[in-house]
C-alpha positions in Angstrom: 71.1 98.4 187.5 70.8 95.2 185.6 72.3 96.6 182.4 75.6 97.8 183.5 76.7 94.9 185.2 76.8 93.4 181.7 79.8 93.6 180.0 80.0 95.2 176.8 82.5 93.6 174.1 82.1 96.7 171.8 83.2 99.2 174.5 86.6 97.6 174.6 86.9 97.9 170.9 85.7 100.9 170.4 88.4 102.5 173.1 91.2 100.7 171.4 90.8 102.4 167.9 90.7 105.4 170.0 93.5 105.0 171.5 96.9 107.2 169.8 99.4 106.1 172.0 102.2 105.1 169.3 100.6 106.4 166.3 103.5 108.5 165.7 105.8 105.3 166.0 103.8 103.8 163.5 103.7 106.2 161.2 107.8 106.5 160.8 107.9 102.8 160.5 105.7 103.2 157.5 107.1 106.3 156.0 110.6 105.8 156.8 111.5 103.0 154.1 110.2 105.3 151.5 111.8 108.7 152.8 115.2 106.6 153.0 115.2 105.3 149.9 113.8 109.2 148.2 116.4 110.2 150.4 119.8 108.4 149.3 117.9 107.8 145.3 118.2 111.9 145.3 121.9 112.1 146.1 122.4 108.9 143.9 121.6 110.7 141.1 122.7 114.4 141.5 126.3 112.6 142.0 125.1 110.5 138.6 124.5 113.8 137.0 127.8 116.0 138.2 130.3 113.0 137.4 128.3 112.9 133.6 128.8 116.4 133.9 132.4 116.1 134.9 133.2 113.7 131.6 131.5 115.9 129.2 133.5 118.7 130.3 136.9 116.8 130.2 136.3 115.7 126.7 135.2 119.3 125.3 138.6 120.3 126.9 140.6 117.7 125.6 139.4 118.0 122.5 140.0 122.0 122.1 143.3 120.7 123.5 144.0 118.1 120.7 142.7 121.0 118.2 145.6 123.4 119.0 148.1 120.6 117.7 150.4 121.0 115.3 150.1 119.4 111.9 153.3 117.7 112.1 152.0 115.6 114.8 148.1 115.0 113.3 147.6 115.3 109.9 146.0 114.0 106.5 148.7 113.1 104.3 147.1 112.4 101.4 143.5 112.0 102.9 144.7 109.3 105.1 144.6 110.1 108.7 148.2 110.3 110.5 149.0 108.7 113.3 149.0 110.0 116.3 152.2 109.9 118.3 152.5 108.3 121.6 153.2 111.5 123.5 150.4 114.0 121.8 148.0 110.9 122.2 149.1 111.3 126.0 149.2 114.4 126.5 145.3 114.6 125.2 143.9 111.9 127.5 145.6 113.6 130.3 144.1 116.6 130.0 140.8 115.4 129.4 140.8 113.4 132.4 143.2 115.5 134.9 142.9 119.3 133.0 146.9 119.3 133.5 149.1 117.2 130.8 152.0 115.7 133.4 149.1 114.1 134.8 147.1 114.7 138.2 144.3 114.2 140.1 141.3 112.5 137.8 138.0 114.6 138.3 136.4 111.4 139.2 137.2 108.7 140.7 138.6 105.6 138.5 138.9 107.5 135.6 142.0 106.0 133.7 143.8 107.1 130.5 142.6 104.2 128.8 138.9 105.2 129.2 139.6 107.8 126.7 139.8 106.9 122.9 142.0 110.0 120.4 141.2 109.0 116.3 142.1 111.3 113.5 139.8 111.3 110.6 140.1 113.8 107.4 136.9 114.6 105.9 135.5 113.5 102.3 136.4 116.6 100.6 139.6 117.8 100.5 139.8 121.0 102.1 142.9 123.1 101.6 142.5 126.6 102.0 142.5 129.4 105.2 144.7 127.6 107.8 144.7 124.2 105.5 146.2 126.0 102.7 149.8 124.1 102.8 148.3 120.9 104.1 146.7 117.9 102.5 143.3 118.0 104.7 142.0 119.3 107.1 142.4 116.9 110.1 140.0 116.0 112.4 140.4 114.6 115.9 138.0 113.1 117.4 137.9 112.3 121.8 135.6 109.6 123.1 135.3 108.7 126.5 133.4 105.7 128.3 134.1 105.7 132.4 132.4 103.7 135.0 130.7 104.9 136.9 131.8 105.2 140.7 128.2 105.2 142.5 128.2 107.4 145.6 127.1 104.4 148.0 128.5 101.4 146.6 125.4 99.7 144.9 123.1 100.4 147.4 120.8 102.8 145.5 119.8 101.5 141.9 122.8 103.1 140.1 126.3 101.1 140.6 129.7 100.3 138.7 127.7 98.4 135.6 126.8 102.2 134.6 128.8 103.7 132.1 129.3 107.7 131.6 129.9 108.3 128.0 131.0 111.3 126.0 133.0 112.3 122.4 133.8 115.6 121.0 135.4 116.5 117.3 137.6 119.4 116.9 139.4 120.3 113.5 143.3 120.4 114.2 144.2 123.8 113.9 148.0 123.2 113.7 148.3 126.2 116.0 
């Protein structure tokens, strides 16, 4: 017949947008971008989350640690905060960095001692009864902490070192 010996330039068309072969290639190159990036962003910021949670939890301890002071070494002689000696001051930055005070292993990486600020401030009114009875004040010490954050792959994902983890506690010296 005439008619089929005509070629017909829709037929060819039509069986290449039928065609499958490769689909599922082409749908991983499209998806795969996005599911890597999801992927790595997820673990990015769980390890975001556990290292803030790691620095808020070294500062609460430091600072019940700084709390069980004595008052010889932090105090408020007359309503001006005492300096804190070298060794105490020590002492609380390693245990809010390391839990141990000779030092150890940090509970993140590139947290230093420096990282960790110890002031002593006496409140507005005198307080001098309970435990403050032979005392001038009631001290307070106060722990803050800014570390850098060590991101989990190096930049890659949106968070890197710029990112700061920040925490501070108070705790009333108990002179224990």
């Amino acid at each position: 017949s005439p008619r089929s010996a005509v070629p017909d330039p829709m037929r060819g068309l039509r069986s290449l947008l039928r065609c499958t072969a490769g689909a599922a290639a082409a749908d991983l190159v499209l998806v795969l971008p996005a599911a890597t990036a999801l992927m790595f962003g997820t673990a990015e910021l769980g390890y975001y989350f556990y290292c803030e949670h790691q620095v808020v939890k070294g500062v609460r301890d430091g600072a019940r640690f700084a709390s069980r002071q004595s008052f010889v070494g932090i105090n408020c002689i007359g309503n001006a905060p005492s300096a804190i000696p070298a060794d105490v001051e020590l002492a609380i930055q390693e245990v809010t960095r390391t839990r141990q005070i000779p030092g150890g292993t940090a509970r993140m990486p590139g947290w230093a001692n420096a990282d960790v600020a110890v002031t002593v401030t006496c409140p507005g009114t005198v307080i001098n009864t309970g435990i403050y009875e032979n005392e001038d004040n009631a001290p307070q010490v106060n722990l803050d902490a800014r570390v850098a954050y060590p991101s989990l792959f190096d930049g890659m994902a949106v968070l890197d070192n710029t990112y700061f983890l920040n925490a501070e506690q108070q705790a009333a010296v108990m002179g224990i």
